[in-house]
C-alpha positions, 0 to 999 in steps of 0.5 A: 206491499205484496211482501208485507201483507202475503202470509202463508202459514194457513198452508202449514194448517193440518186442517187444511191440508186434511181438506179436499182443498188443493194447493193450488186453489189453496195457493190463489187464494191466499196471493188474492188479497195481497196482490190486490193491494200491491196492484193499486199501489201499483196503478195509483202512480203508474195511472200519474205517469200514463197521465202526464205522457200517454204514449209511453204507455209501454212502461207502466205495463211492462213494470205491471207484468214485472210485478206479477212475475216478481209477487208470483216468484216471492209467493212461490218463496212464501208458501215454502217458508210458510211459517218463516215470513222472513226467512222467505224475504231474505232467500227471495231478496238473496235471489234476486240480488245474486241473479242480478248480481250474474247477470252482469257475467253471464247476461239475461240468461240467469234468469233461468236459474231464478225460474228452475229454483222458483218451479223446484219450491214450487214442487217442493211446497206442494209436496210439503203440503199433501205428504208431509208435515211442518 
């Protein structure tokens, strides 16, 4: 669902960079809606299972945790690719897949290459959106 409703081209706006605004603030803002709706489609089913079995209440918080880091890494990737939505969900699905796909080499220690590309788009789509132009 976060993938489907996240868009960032406003970050792209010259208008809004032009703003006081800052790309953090800017940034939360626009993950607040979509990660809204991925959160109660989330707790709907997740609220079902904690139902039917409540001491396993450990699973749907660990999956909710999962979740935030995964909307946060492909929000990470969106605001990038502000004005290619696609391109996005294609190198964010290619990161996953080749981190899951290595991990099985080199164990959970990938990870951390899921998490220096995802701070270097960080940085790169900040600088994008104080000093550079789309």
């Amino acid at each position: 669902m976060f993938m489907l409703t996240v868009r960032c081209c406003p970050l792209a706006s010259a208008a809004l960079r032009a703003s006081p605004v800052g790309f953090l603030q800017a940034w939360l803002r626009l993950m607040r809606l979509p990660s809204l709706i991925s959160a109660v489609s989330f707790a709907l089913p997740a609220s079902v299972t904690l139902a039917a079995d409540p001491s396993g209440w450990a699973a749907p918080i660990g999956g909710g945790f999962m979740l935030m880091a995964l909307n946060c890494c492909y929000g990470v990737f969106a605001a990038y690719f502000a004005n290619a939505p696609v391109a996005a969900a294609i190198g964010f699905i290619a990161t996953i897949a080749y981190a899951y796909y290595e991990s099985f080499e080199y164990g959970r220690t990938v990870v951390l290459v899921v998490v220096g590309m995802v701070a270097w788009l960080w940085g790169r789509a900040y600088r994008r959106y104080r000093y550079e132009s789309y």
